[in-house]
C-alpha positions in Angstrom: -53.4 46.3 9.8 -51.8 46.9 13.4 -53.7 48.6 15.4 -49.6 50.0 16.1 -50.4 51.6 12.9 -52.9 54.1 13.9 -52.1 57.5 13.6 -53.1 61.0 14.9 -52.8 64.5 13.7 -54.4 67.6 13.4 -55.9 69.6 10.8 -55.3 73.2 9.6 -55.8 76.1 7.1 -53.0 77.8 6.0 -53.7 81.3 5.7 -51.2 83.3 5.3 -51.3 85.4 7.9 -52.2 82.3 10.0 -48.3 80.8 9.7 -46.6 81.7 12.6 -49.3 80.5 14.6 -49.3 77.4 12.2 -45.8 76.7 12.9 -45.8 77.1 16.5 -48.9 74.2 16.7 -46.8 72.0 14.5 -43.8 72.1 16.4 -46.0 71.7 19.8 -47.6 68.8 17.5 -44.0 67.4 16.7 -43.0 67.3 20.1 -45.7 66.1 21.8 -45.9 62.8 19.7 -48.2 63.2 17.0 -48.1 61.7 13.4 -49.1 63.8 11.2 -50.2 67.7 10.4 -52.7 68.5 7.5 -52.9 71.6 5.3 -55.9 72.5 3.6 -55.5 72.9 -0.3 -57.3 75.8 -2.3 -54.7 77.6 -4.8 -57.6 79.9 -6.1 -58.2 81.4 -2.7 -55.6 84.7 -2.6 -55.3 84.8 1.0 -53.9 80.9 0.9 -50.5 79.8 1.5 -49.7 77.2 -1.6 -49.9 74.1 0.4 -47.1 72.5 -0.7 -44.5 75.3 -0.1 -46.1 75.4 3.4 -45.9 71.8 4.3 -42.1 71.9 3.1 -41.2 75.1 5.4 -42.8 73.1 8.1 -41.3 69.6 7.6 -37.8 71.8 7.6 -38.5 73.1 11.3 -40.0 69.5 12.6 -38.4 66.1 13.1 -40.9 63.8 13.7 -44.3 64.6 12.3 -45.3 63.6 8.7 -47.6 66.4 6.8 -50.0 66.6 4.0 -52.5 67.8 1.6 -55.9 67.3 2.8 -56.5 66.6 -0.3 -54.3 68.0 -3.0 -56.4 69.7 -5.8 -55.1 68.0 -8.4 -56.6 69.3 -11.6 -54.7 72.7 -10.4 -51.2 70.1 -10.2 -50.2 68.2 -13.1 -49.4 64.8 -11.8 -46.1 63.9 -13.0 -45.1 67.6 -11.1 -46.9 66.7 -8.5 -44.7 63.1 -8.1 -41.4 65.4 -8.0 -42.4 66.7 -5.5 -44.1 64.5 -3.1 -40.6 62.1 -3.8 -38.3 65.5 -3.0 -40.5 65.8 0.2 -39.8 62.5 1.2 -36.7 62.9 0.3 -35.6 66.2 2.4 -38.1 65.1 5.1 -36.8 61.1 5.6 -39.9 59.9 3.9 -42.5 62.5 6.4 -45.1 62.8 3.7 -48.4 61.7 2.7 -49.8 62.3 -0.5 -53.5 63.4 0.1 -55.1 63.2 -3.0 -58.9 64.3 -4.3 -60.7 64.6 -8.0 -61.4 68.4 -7.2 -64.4 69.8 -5.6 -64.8 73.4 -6.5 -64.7 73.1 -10.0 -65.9 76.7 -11.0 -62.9 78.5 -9.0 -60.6 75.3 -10.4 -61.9 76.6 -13.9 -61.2 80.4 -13.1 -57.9 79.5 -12.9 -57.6 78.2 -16.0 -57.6 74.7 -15.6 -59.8 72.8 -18.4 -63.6 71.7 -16.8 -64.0 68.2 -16.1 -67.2 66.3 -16.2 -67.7 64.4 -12.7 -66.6 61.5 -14.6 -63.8 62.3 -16.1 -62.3 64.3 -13.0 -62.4 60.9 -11.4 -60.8 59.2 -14.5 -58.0 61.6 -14.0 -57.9 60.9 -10.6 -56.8 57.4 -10.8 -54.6 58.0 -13.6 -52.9 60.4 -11.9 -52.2 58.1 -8.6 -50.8 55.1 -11.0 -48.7 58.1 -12.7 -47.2 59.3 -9.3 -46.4 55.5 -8.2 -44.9 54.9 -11.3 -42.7 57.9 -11.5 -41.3 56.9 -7.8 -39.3 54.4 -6.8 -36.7 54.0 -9.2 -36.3 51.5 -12.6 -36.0 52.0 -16.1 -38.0 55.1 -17.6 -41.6 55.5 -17.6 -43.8 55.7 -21.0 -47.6 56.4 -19.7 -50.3 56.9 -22.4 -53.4 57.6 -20.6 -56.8 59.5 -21.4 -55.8 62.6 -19.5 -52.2 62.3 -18.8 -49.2 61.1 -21.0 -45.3 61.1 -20.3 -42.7 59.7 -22.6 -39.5 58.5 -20.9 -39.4 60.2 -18.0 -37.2 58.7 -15.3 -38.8 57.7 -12.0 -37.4 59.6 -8.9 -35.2 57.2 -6.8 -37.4 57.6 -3.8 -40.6 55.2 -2.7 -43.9 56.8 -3.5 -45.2 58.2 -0.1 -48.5 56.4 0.7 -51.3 58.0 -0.8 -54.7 58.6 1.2 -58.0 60.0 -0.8 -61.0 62.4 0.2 -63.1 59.9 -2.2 -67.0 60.5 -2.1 -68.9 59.1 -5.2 -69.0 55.5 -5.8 -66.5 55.8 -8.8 -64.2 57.6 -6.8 -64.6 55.0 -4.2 -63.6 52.4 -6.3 -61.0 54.0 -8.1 -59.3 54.5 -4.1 -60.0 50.7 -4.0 -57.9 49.7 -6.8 -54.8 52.2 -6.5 -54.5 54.0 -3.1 -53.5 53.4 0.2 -55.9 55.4 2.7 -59.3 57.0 2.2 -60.6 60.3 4.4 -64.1 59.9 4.2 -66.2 63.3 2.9 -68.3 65.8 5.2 -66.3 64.6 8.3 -68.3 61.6 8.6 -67.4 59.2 11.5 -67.5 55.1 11.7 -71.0 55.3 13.1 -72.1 57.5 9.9 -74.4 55.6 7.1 -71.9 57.8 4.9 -68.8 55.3 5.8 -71.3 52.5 6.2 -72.3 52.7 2.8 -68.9 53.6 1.2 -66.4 51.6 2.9 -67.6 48.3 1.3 -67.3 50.2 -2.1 -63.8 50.4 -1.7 -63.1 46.7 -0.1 -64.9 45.4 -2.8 -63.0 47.1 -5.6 -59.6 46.5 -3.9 -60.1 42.3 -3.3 -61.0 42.3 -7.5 -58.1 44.2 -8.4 -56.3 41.3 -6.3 -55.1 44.1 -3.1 -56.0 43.0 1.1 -58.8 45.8 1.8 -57.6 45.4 4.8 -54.4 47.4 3.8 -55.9 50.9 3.2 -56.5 52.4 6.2 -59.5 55.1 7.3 -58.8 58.0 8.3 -61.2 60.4 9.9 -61.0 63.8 10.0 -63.1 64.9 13.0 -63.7 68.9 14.0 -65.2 68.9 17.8 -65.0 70.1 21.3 -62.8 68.6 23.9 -65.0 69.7 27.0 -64.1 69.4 30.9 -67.2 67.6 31.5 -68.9 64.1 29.6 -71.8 65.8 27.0 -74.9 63.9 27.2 -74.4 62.8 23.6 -70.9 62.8 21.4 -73.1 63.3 18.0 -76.1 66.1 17.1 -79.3 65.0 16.0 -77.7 64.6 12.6 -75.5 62.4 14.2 -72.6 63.9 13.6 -69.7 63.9 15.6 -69.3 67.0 18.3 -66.8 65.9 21.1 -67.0 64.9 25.1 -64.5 65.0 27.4 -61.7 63.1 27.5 -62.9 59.9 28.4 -65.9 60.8 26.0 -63.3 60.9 23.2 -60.6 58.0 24.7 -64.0 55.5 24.9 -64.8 56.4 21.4 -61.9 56.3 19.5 -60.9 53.5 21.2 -63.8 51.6 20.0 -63.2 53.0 16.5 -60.4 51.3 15.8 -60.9 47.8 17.8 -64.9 47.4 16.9 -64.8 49.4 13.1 -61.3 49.5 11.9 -60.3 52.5 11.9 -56.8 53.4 11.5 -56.4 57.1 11.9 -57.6 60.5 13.1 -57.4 63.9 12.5 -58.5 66.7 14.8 -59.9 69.8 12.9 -61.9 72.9 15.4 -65.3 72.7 16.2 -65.7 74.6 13.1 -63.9 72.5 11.2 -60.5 74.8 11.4 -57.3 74.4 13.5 -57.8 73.8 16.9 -56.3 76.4 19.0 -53.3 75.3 20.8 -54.6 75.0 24.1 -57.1 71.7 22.1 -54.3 70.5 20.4 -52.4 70.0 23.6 -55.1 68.5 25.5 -55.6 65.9 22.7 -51.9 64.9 21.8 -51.0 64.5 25.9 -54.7 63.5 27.1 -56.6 61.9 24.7 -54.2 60.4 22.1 -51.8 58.7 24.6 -55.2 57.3 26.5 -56.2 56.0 23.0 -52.9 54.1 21.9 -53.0 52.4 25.6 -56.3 50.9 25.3 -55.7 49.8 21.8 -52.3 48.1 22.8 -53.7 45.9 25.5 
């Protein structure tokens, strides 16, 4: 992968009293150069925005930015749904989408809405059913007949727009693999970075499963979500005692990322808060005009 390919973004919760402050950080985000915007995706919560009506009222007031689920909660979205409307996204948007896509998490609020329990297993047999289902109903061709454990369709016709790539919040090692075989990204859990034994341990998982299902590993890019502090002065260490990541300054970050992407491979980053929720705008500002044109320099030399 390029490292041309990198992206940035920024990550959000869309309350819905938060939108107009939502929309005014995705249009700063849109015109200051960013890639992509993220919405947080929890249908059970009553104070939410449903992700997907948000993410299309925003890609109809940008131009440039991409957006996305981070991750959809798919057992709450039925997957050949779910296809229509990732593909009439793309299509209303020129192709500004991302599919974000996870097993489900929550699975006692998922059940109080009436959605049939899983076992962990299963969940993540759906999972990967529903990403071939989605590809399949995209694209174009003749129509689709899908008989799987969890999810069947009988001649359905595909949409005649290209699946948007599809990027996962896969933990377990199942999951892990299942991202392997069928996906095209992976957001590694608990906001862990490249230096985390988390990704150390994972990232193989999914290599491994992609090269036997005949795919370059190489091809499915990392991308790391990463809530922290953009400070005016270097901290004396980017990572608590946990190791996990916190901020610097600038050239804290710039260094850092830098080396994330040359020395580790990563191929993307998303800024949450400290607190892992939306920067405030002044943040946001400071990373898309100090930090992320820094970064795409040093990895272009």
């Amino acid at each position: 992968m390029s490292v041309h390919d990198v992206v940035f973004g920024f990550g959000a919760h869309s309350a819905i009293g938060d939108m107009p402050e939502l929309l005014r950080m995705a249009e700063q985000a849109d015109r200051d150069g960013l890639d992509v915007f993220t919405l947080s995706d929890h249908p059970y919560l009553g104070d939410r925005l449903d992700a997907y009506a948000a993410l299309g009222f925003i890609l109809g007031r940008t131009r440039r930015i991409a957006g996305f689920a981070n991750v959809t909660n798919l057992p709450t979205r039925p997957p050949a749904m779910l296809a229509r409307t990732v593909t009439s996204l793309a299509a209303l948007s020129d192709g500004r989408v991302v599919l974000g896509m996870g097993a489900g998490g929550l699975w006692d609020r998922i059940a109080d809405m009436g959605v049939p329990r899983l076992t962990p297993g299963a969940a993540v047999d759906a999972f990967e059913e529903a990403i071939v289902l989605v590809k399949l109903l995209s694209g174009g061709g003749p129509p689709v007949t899908f008989e799987g454990e969890h999810y069947q369709v009988h001649q359905i016709e595909p949409a005649p727009v290209a699946a948007p790539p599809v990027w996962t919040g896969s933990v377990g090692p199942k999951s892990l693999a299942a991202t392997g075989r069928v996906a095209d990204g992976w957001i590694p859990g608990h906001a862990a970075d490249w230096l985390s034994e988390r990704y150390r341990a994972s990232r193989p998982i999914i290599d491994e499963a992609a090269a036997s299902a005949g795919r370059d590993p190489g091809e499915i890019r990392t991308v790391f979500n990463l809530p922290g502090r953009i400070t005016d002065r270097p901290l004396a260490a980017t990572r608590d005692r946990e190791g996990r990541w916190i901020g610097g300054s600038v050239g804290q970050w710039v260094e850092e990322l830098t080396g994330a992407v040359l020395d580790h491979g990563a191929s993307g980053f998303t800024l949450f808060g400290s607190g892992h929720g939306a920067p405030d705008r002044t943040v946001l500002a400071r990373w898309a005009q100090e930090i992320v044109p820094s970064v795409r320099e040093a990895i272009a030399k």
